[in-house]
N, C-alpha and C positions, 0 to 999 in steps of 0.2 A: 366680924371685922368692921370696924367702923370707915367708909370711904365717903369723899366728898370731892362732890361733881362742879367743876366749874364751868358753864357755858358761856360764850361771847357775845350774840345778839339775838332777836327773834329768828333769823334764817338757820341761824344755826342750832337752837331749839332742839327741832327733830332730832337732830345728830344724837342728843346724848339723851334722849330716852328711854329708846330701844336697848342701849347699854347699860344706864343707871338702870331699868327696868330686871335686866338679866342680874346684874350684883344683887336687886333687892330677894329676886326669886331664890338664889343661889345661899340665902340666910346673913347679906352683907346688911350693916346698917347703914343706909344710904342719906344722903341732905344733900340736895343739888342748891348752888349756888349762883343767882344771875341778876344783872339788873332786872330796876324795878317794872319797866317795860316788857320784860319777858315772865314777869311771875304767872300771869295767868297763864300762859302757855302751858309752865311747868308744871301748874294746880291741877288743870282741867288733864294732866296727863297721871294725874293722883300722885305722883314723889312729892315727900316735905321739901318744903322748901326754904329760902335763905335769899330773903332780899336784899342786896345791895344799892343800895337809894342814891348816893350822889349824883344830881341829874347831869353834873359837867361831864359824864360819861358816856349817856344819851347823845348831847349837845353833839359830843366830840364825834362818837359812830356817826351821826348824822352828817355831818360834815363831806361834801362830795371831796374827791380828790382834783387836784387840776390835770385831768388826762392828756391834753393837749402838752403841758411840758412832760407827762410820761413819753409820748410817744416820739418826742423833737429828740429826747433823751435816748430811747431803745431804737429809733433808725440810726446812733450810732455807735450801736451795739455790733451790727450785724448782723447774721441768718443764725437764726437758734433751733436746736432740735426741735419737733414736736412734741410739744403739752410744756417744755420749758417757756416758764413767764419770764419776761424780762427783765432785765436784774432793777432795773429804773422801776420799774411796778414792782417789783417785791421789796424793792428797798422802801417807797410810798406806803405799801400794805403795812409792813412792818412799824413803820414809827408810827403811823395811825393805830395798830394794836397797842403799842407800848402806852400811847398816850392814853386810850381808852386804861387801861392796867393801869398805869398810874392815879386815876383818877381813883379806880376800886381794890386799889391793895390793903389799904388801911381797915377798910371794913371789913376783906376777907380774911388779913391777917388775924385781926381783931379774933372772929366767929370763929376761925381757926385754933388761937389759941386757947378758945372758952370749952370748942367742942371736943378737940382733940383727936384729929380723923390720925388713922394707921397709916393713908397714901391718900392721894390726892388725883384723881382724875379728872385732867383739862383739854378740854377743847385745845386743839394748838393753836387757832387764835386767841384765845385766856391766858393771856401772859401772867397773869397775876397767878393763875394757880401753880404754876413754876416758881413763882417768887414766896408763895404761903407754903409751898413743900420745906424750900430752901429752910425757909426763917423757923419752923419746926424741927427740921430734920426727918422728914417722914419722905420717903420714893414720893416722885412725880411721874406719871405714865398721860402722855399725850394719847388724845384719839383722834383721826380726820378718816378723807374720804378720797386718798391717793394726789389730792395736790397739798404740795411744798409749800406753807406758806408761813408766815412769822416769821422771827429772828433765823428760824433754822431754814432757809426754802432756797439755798444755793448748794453746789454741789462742794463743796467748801465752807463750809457755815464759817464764818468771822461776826459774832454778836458786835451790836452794836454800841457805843459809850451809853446811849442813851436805855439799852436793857441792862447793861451793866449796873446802872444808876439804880434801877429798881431793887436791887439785889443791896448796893449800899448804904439806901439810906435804910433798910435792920438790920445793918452790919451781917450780911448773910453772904455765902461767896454764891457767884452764878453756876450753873452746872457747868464740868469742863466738858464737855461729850454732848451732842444732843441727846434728848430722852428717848425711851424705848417709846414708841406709837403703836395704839390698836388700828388697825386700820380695814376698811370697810370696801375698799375700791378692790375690785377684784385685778389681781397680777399681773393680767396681761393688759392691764388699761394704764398704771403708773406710770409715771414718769420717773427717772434715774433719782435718786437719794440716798444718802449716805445715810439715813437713821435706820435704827434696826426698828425692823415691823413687826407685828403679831398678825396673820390674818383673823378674819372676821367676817362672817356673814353681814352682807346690807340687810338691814331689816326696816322696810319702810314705815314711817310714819309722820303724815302729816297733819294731826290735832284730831280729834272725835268728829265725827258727823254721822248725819243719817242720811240712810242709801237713800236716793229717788226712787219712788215706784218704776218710772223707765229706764232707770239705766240698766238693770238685767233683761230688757224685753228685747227681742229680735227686735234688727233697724234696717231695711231694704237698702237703703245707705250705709255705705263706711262713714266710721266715724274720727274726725280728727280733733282731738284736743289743743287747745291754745291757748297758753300762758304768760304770764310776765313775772309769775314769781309774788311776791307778799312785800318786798322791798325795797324792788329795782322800780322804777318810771318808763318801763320800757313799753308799757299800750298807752303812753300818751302822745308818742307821735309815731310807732308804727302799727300796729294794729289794724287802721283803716286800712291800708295796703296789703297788708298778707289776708285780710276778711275780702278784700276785693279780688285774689288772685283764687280764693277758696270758693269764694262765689261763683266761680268758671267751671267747678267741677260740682260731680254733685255728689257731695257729702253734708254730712251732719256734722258741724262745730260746737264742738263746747267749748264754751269762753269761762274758764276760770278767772274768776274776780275776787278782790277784798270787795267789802261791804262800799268803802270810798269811793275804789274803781269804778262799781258798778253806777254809781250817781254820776258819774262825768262821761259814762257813756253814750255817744248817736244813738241816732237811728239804725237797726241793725238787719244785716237779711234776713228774708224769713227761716233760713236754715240754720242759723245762729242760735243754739242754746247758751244763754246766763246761768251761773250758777256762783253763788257766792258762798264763800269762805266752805266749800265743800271741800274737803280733802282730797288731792289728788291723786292717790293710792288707792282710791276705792273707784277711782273714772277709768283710771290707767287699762286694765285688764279685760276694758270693752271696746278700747279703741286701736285703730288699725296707724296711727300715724300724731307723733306729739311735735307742736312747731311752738315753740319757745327762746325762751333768751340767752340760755346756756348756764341759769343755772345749776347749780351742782346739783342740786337736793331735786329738783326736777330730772335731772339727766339722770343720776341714779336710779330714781325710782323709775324712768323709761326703762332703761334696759332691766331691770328688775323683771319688770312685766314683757321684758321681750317685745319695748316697742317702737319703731325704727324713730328716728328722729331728726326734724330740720332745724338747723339752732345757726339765730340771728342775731350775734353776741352785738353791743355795744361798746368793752370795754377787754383786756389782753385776759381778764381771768374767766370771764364766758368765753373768749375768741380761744384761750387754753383747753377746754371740754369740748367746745366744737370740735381740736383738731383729734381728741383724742375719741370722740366718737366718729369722727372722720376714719382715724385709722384700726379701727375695729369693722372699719366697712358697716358699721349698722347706721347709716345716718348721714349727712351732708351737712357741711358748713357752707353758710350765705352772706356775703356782707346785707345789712338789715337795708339797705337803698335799693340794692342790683332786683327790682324787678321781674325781670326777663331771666335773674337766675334764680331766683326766686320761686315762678313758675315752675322751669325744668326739675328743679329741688323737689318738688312738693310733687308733681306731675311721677319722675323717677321712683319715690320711696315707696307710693301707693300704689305702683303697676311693678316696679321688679320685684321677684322674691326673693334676691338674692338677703335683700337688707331686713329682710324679719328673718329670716335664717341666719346673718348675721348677730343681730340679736336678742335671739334665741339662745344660739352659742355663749354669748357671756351670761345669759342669763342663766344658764347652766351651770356656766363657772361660780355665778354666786354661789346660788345653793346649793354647790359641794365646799363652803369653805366653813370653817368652824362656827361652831354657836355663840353668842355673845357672851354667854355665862361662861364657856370652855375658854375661850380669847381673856377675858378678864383674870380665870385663874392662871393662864398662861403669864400675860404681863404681871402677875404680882410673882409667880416664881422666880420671871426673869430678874426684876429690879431686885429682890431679896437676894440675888447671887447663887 
């Protein structure tokens, strides 16, 4: 069966690997589709691939959001469950995918009509591959990683005029129902959604690298990993601060870095290891404690490897995975200033056991949920009826 994979941006990459990767093993013919930003990602993960070049797509990802009127906006919302984003950020997320999507529909319509995929698997932030399903007629099966986000990320989904729009100009209708999603977040970490899910094993992956000689070697110290992610700017102005609070204790830091990162960085303590562009899936499983930004694909892969976590969001979709690693009890949420809570954070996860035994627990849960290949033939039975 011939599927085609559309991804959103370089963070979200990883995500559709592990699955494209499970359809290819599974005898699917596969062509993952991404901008031209993310091709080498795809390359070097060996899936064909399908460039999408319009760089006004780039331009547009790139584009910060103005969080400040998000947040003027969601204090008057009110108190929202936990791991619910607020409807003023999801409404922002959204016309920001849609714009990205419009920008890359026409190309993927385009490669769509040429190649002639059976179903179309998309990132649920890839709106367009919802829109190249439509204009075919072939199932669209979303994939994520247990948060709502797109057109569909309220507990009421109402699309927007402006997704609508994408559906109109090829006379295509929009879906009336959200799509079926494979989903990777293990159950009890979700938040509330009206879409119907597939479970799915997390299967981590963050790009090829080669192991260090030291990281499998006994370390007399714990070791704590520290990240910012590949996309966020979040070690250019906290980092010195949480390296200052890690400094107090005595552990071994690994500083995960892009290659960029790594040139703008100080002066660092001696107990600070650099490591660039290493894959953090292969660090994860020697350290005792990950302080990060909240993103996704990092917090996954923490609890994956069972490992507790301090996450110092910047913005309401990391401050989302804080609360819900909050409420797994495997982990503490920090505002990224609070200092002195900061310390307690960092000082608690390393000395109580209750939070590696926390997650432990879900990382259990992972690896009893189905296989990526078994999820995929699940979602094409379901969309087939």
């Amino acid at each position: 069966m011939r599927l085609l994979f559309v991804s959103h941006g370089p963070a979200h990459v990883p995500w559709t690997m592990p699955l494209a990767w499970a359809a290819r093993l599974a005898g699917h013919e596969v062509r993952v589709a991404a901008r031209r930003d993310c091709v080498p990602s795809v390359t070097q993960a060996g899936l064909a691939t399908v460039s999408l070049d319009n760089p006004a797509a780039i331009e547009i990802s790139g584009q910060r959001l103005d969080l400040d009127a998000v947040k003027r906006a969601a204090a008057q919302e009110g108190p929202l469950p936990p791991g619910r984003l607020p409807e003023a950020m999801r409404i922002a997320l959204a016309e920001k995918m849609i714009a990205v999507a419009e920008a890359l529909t026409d190309e993927l319509v385009a490669f769509a009509r040429q190649w002639q995929p059976e179903a179309i698997v998309h990132d649920i932030a890839a709106v367009s591959g919802e829109v190249a399903a439509a204009v075919l007629g072939v199932p669209a099966i979303g994939h994520t990683w247990g948060l709502p986000i797109g057109p569909y990320g309220t507990a009421e989904p109402q699309p927007s005029e402006s997704y609508l729009k994408l559906f109109d100009r090829f006379n295509a209708s929009a879906p009336t129902a959200p799509p079926v999603w494979i989903d990777s977040c293990p159950p009890s970490m979700r938040p509330d959604c009206p879409i119907e899910r597939v479970d799915t094993r997390f299967i981590p992956y963050a790009g090829p690298g080669l192991v260090p000689d030291w990281l499998p070697q006994p370390t007399t110290r714990r070791r704590v990993l520290l990240t910012g992610g590949v996309t966020a700017g979040w070690l250019d102005g906290i980092s010195g601060g949480v390296l200052d609070v890690l400094a107090e204790s005595d552990v071994e830091v690994v500083l995960a870095v892009t290659a960029a990162q790594a040139a703008a960085l100080p002066e660092l303590p001696e107990q600070v290891r650099v490591v660039e562009n290493l894959p953090i899936d292969l660090v994860l499983p020697h350290c005792d404690l990950a302080v990060h930004h909240g993103g996704l694909g990092t917090g996954m892969m923490s609890v994956q490897a069972g490992v507790p976590q301090v996450v110092l969001p910047q913005n309401p979709v990391q401050k989302q995975w804080g609360q819900l690693i909050t409420l797994a009890d495997a982990g503490r949420l920090v505002p990224p200033t609070d200092t002195d809570a900061l310390r307690t954070a960092i000082t608690e996860t390393l000395n109580e056991p209750s939070y590696r035994t926390a997650a432990a627990k879900v990382a259990a849960e992972i690896a009893d949920q189905p296989h990526p290949g078994a999820a995929i033939d699940e979602a094409l039975n379901r969309v087939r009826g």
